[in-house]
Chimera marker file (.cmm) of the C-alpha trace (Angstrom):
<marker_set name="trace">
<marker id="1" x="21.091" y="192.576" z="191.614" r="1" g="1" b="0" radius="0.5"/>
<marker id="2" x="22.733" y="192.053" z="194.585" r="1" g="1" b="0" radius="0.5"/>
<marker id="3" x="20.574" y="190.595" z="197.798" r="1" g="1" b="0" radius="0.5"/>
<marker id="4" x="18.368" y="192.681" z="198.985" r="1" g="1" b="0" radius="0.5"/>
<marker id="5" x="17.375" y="191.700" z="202.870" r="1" g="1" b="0" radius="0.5"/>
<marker id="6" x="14.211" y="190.304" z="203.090" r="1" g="1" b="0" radius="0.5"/>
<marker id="7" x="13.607" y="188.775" z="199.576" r="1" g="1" b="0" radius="0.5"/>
<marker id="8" x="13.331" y="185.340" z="198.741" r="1" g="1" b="0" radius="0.5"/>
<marker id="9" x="15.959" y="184.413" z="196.409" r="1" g="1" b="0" radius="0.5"/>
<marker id="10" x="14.399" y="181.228" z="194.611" r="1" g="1" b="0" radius="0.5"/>
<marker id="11" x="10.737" y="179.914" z="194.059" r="1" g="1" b="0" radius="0.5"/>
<marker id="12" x="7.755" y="182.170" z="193.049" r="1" g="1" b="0" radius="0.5"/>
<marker id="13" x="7.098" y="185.067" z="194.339" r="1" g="1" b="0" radius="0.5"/>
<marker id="14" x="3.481" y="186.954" z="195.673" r="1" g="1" b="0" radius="0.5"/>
<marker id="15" x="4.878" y="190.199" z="196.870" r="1" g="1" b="0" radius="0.5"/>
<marker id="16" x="5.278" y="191.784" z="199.979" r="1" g="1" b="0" radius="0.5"/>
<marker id="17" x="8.567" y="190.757" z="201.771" r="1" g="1" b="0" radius="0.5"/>
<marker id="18" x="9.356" y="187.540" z="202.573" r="1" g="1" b="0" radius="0.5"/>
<marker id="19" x="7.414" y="187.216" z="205.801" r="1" g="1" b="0" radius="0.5"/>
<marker id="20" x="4.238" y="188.627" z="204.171" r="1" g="1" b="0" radius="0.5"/>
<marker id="21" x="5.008" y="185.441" z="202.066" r="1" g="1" b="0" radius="0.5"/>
<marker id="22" x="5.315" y="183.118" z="204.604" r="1" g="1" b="0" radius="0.5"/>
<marker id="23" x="1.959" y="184.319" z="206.342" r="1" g="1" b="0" radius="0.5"/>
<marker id="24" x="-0.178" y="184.047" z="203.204" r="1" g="1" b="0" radius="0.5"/>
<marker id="25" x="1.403" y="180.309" z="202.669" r="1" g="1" b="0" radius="0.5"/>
<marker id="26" x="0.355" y="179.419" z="206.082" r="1" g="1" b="0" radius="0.5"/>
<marker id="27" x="-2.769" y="180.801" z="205.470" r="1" g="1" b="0" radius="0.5"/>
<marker id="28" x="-3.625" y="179.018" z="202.559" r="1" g="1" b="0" radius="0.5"/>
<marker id="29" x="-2.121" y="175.405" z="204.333" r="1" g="1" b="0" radius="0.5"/>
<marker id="30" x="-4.717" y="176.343" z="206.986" r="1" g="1" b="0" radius="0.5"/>
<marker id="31" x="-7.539" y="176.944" z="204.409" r="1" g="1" b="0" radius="0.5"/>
<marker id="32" x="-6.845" y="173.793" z="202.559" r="1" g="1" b="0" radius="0.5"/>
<marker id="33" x="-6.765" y="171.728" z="205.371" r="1" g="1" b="0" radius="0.5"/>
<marker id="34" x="-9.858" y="173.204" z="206.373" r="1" g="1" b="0" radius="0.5"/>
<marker id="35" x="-11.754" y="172.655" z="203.925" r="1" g="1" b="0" radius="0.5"/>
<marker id="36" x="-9.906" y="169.670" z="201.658" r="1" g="1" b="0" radius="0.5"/>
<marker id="37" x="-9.769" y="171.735" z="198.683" r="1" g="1" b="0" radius="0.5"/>
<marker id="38" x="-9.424" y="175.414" z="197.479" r="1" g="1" b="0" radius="0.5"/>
<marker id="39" x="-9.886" y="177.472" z="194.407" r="1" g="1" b="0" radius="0.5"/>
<marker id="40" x="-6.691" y="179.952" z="193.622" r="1" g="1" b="0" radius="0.5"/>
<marker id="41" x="-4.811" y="181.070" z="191.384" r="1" g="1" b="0" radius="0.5"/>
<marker id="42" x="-2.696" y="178.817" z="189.180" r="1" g="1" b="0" radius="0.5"/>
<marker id="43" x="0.422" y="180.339" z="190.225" r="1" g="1" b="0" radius="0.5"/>
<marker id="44" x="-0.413" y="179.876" z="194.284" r="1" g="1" b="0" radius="0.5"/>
<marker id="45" x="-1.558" y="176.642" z="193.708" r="1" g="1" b="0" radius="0.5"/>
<marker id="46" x="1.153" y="175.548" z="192.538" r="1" g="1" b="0" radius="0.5"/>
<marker id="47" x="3.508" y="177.362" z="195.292" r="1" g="1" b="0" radius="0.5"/>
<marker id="48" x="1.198" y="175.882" z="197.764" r="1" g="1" b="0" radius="0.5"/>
<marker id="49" x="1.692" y="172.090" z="196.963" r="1" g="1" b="0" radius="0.5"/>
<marker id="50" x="5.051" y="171.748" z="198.218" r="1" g="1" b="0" radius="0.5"/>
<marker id="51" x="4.377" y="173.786" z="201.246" r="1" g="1" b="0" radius="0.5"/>
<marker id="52" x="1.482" y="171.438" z="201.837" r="1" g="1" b="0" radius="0.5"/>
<marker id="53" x="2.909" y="168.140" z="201.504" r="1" g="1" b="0" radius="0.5"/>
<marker id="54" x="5.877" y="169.347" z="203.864" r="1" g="1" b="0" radius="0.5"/>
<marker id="55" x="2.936" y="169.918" z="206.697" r="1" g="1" b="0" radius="0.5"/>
<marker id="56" x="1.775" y="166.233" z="205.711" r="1" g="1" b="0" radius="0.5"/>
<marker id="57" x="4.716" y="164.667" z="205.545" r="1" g="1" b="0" radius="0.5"/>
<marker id="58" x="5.375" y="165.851" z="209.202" r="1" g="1" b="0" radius="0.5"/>
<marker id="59" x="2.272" y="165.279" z="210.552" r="1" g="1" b="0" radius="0.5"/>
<marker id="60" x="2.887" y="161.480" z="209.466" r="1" g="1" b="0" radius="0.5"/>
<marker id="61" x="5.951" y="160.884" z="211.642" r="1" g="1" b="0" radius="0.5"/>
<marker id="62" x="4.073" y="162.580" z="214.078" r="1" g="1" b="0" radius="0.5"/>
<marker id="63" x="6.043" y="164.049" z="217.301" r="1" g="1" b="0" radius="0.5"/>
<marker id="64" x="5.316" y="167.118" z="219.861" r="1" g="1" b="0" radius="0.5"/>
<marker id="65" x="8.302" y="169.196" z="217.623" r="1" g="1" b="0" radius="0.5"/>
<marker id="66" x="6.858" y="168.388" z="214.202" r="1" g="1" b="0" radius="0.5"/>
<marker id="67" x="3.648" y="169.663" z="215.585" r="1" g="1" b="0" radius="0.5"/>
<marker id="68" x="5.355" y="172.740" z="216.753" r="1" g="1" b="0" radius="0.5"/>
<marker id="69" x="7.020" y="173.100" z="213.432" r="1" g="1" b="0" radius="0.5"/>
<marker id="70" x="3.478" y="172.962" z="211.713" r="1" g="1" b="0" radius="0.5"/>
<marker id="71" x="1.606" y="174.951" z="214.348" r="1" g="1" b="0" radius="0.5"/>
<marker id="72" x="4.517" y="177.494" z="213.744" r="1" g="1" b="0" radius="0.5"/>
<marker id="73" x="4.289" y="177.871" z="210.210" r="1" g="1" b="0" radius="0.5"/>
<marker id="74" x="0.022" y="177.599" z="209.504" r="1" g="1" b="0" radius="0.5"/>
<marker id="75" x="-0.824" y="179.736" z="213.589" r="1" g="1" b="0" radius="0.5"/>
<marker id="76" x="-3.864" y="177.858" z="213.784" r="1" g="1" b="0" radius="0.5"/>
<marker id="77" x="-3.730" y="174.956" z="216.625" r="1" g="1" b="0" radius="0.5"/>
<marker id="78" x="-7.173" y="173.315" z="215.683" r="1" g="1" b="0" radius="0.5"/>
<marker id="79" x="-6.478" y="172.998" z="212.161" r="1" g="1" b="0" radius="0.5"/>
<marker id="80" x="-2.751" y="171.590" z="212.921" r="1" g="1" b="0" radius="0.5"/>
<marker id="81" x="-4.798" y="169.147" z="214.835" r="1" g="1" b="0" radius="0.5"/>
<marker id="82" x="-7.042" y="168.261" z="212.317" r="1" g="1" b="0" radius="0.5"/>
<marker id="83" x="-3.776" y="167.489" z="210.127" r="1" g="1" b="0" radius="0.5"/>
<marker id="84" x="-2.248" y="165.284" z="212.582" r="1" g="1" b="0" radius="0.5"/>
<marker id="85" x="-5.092" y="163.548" z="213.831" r="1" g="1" b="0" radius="0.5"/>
<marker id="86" x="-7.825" y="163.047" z="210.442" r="1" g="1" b="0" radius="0.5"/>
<marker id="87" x="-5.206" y="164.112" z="207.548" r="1" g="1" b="0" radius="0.5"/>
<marker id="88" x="-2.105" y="161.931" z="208.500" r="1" g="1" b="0" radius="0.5"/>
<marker id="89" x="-3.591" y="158.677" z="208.843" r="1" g="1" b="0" radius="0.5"/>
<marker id="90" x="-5.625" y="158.988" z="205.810" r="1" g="1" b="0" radius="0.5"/>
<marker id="91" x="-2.014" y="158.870" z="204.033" r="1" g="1" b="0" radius="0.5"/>
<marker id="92" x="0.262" y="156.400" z="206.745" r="1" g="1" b="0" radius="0.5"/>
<marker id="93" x="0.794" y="154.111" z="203.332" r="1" g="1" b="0" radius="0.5"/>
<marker id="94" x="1.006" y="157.044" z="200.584" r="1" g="1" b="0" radius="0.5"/>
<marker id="95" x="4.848" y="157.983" z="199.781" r="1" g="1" b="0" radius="0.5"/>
<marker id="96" x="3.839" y="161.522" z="198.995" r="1" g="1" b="0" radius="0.5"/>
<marker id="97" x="1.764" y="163.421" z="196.112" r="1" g="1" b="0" radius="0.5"/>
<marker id="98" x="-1.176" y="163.704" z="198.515" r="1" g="1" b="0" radius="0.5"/>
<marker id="99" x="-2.402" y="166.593" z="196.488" r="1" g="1" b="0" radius="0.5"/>
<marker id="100" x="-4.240" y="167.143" z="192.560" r="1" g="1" b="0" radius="0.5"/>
<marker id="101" x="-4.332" y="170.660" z="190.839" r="1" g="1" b="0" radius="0.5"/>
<marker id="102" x="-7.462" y="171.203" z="188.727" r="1" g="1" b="0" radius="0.5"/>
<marker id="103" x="-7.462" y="174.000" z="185.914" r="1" g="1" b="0" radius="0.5"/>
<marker id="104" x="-11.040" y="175.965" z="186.137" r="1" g="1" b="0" radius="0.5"/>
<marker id="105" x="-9.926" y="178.372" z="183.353" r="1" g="1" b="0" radius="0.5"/>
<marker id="106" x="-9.974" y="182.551" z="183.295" r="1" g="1" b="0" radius="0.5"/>
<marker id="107" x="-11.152" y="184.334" z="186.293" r="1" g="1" b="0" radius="0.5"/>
<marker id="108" x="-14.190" y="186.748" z="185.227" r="1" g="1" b="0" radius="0.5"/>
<marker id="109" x="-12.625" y="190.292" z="186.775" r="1" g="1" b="0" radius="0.5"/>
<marker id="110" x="-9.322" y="189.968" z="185.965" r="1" g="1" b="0" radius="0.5"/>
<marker id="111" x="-8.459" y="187.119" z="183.934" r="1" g="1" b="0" radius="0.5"/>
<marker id="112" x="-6.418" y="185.242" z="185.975" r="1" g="1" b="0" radius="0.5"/>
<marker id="113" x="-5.971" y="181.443" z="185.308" r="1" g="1" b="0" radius="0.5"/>
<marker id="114" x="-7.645" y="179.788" z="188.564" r="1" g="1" b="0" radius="0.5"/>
<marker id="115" x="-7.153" y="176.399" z="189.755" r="1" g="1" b="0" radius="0.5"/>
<marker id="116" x="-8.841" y="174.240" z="192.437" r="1" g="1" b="0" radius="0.5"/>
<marker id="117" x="-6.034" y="172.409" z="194.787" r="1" g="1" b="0" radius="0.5"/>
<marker id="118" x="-7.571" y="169.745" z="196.843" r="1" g="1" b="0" radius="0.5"/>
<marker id="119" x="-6.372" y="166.355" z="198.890" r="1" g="1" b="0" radius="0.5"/>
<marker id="120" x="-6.171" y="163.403" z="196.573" r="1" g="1" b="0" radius="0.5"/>
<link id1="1" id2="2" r="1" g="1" b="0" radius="0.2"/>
<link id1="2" id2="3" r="1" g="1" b="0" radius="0.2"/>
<link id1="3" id2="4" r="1" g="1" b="0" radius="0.2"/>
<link id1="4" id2="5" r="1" g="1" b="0" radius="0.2"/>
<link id1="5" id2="6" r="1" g="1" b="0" radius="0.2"/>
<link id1="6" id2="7" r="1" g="1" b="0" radius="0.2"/>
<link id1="7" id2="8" r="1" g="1" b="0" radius="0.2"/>
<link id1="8" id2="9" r="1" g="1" b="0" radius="0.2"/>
<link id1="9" id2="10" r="1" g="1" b="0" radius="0.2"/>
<link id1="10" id2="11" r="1" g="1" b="0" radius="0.2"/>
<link id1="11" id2="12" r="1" g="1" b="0" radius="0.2"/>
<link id1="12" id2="13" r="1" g="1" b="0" radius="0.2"/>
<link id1="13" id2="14" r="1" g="1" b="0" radius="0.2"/>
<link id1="14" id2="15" r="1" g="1" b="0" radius="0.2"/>
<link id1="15" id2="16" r="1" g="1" b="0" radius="0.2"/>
<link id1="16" id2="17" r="1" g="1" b="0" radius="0.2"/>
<link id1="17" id2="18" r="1" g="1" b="0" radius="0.2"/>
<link id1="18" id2="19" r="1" g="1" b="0" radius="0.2"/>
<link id1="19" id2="20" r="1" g="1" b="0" radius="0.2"/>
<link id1="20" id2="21" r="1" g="1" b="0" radius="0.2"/>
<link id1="21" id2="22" r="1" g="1" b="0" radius="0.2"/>
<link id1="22" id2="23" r="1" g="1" b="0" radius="0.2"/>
<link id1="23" id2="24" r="1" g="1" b="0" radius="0.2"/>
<link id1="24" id2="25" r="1" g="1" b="0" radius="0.2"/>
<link id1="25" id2="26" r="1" g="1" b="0" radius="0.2"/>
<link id1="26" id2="27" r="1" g="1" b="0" radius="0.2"/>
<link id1="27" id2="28" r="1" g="1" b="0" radius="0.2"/>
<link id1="28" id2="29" r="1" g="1" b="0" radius="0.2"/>
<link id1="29" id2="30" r="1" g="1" b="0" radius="0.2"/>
<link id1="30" id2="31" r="1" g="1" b="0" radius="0.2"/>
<link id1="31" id2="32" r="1" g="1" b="0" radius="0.2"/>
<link id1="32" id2="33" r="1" g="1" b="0" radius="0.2"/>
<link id1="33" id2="34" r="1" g="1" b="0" radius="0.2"/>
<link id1="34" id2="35" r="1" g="1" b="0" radius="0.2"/>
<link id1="35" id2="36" r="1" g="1" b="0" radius="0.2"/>
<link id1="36" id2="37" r="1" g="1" b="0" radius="0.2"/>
<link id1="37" id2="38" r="1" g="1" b="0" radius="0.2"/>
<link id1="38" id2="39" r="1" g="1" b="0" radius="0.2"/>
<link id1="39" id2="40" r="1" g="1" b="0" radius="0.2"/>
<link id1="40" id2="41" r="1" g="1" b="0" radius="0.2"/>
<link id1="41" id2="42" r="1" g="1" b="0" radius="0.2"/>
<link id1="42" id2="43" r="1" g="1" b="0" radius="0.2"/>
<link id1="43" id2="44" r="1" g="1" b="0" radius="0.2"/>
<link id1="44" id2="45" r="1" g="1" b="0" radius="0.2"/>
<link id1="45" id2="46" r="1" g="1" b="0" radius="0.2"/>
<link id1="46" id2="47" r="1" g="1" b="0" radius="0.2"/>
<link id1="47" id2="48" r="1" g="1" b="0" radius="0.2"/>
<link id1="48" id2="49" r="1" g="1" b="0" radius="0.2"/>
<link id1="49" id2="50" r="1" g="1" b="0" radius="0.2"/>
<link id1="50" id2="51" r="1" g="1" b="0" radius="0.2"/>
<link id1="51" id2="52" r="1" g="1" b="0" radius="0.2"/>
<link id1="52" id2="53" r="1" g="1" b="0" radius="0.2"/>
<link id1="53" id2="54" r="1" g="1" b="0" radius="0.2"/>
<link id1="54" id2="55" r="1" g="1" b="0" radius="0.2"/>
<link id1="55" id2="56" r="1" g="1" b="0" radius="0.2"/>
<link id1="56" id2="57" r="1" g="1" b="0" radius="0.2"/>
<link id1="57" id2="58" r="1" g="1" b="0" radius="0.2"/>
<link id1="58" id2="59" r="1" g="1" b="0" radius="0.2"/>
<link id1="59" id2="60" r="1" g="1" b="0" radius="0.2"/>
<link id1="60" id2="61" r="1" g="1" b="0" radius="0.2"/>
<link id1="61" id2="62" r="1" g="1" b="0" radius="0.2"/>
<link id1="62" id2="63" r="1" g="1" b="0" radius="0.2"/>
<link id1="63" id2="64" r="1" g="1" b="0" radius="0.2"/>
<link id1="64" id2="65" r="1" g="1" b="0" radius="0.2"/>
<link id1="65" id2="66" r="1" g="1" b="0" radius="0.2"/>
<link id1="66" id2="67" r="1" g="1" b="0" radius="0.2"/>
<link id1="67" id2="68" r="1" g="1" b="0" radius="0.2"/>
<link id1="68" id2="69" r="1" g="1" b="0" radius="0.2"/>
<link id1="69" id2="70" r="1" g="1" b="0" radius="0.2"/>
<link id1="70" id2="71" r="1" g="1" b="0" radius="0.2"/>
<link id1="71" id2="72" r="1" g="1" b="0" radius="0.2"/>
<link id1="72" id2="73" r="1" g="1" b="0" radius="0.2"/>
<link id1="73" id2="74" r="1" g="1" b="0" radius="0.2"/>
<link id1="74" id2="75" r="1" g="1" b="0" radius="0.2"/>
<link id1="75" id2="76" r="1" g="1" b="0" radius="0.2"/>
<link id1="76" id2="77" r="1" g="1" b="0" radius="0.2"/>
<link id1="77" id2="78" r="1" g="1" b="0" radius="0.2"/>
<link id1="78" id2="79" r="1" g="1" b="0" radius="0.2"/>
<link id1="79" id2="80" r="1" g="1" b="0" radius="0.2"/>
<link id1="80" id2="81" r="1" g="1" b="0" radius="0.2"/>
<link id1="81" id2="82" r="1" g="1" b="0" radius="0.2"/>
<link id1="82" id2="83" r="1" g="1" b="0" radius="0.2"/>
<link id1="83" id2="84" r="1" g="1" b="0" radius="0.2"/>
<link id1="84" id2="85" r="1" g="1" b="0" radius="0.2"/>
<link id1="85" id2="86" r="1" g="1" b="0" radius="0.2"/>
<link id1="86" id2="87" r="1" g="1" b="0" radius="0.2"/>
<link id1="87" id2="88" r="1" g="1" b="0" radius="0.2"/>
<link id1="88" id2="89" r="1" g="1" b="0" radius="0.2"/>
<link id1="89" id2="90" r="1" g="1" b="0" radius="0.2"/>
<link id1="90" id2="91" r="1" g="1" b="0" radius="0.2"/>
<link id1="91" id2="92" r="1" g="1" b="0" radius="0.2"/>
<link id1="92" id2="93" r="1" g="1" b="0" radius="0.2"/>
<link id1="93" id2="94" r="1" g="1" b="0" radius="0.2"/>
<link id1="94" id2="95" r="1" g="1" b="0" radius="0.2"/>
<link id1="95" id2="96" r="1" g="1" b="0" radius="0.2"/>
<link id1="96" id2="97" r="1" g="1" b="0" radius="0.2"/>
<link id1="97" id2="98" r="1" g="1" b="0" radius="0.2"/>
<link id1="98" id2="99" r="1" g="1" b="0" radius="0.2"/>
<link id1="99" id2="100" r="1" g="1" b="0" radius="0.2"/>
<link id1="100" id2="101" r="1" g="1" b="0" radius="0.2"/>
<link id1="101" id2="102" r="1" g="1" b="0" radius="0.2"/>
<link id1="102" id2="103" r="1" g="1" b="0" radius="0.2"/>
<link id1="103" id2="104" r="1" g="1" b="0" radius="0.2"/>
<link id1="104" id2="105" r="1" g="1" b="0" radius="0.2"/>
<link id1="105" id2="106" r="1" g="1" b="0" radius="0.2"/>
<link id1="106" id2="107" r="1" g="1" b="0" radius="0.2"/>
<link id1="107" id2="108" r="1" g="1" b="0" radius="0.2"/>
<link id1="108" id2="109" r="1" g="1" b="0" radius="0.2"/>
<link id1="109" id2="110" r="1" g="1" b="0" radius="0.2"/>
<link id1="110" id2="111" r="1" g="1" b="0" radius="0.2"/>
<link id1="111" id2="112" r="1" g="1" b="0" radius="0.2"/>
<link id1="112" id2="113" r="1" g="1" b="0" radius="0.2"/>
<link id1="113" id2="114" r="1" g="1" b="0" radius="0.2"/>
<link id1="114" id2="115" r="1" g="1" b="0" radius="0.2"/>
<link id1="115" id2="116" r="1" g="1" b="0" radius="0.2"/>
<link id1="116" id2="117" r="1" g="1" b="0" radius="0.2"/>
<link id1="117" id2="118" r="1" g="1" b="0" radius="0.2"/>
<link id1="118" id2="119" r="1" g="1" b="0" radius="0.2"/>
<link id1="119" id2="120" r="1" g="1" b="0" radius="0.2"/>
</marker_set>
């Protein structure tokens, strides 16, 4: 298939076009950081690792462009504040795998294998 405009060409894909997957990654980095963990989907919580530890591993070097980078990608100013300020320092010595995906098992309605994602 030749590219289409507006799909992702490599990693896992959600559907919706590629900014509708952009958004919902944001919004899950948001949620996580929230609230230190998160129950999803297998599949997302696996996509949402490395999107995760890419926030992180900005927030640690720290900078006014890295924080517009992160504020950028997750829209939510308070909770890209709470990364930089709590988050970050938590992790100054860690060289990266900040986060642990737990396997719950089937989801009642539909089956789907859920996982719980949450900081290490």
């Amino acid at each position: 298939m030749a590219g289409i405009p507006g799909r992702p060409k490599k990693g896992r894909r959600f559907g919706g076009d590629a900014a509708h997957q952009k958004a919902m990654m944001g919004n899950l980095v948001a949620s996580l950081i929230a609230a230190e963990g998160l129950v999803t989907t297998e599949s997302k919580a696996k996509a949402l690792r490395p999107a995760f530890e890419k926030c992180l591993t900005k927030a640690k070097k720290g900078g006014v462009e890295h924080q517009r980078q992160v504020v950028a990608f997750i829209r939510d100013k308070d909770m890209a504040h709470k990364l930089f300020a709590e988050i970050a320092p938590r992790y100054a010595e860690r060289p990266g795998g900040y986060t642990r995906i737990l396997k719950l098992g089937p989801r009642h309605g539909d089956n789907a294998p859920m996982a719980r994602i949450e900081l290490v």
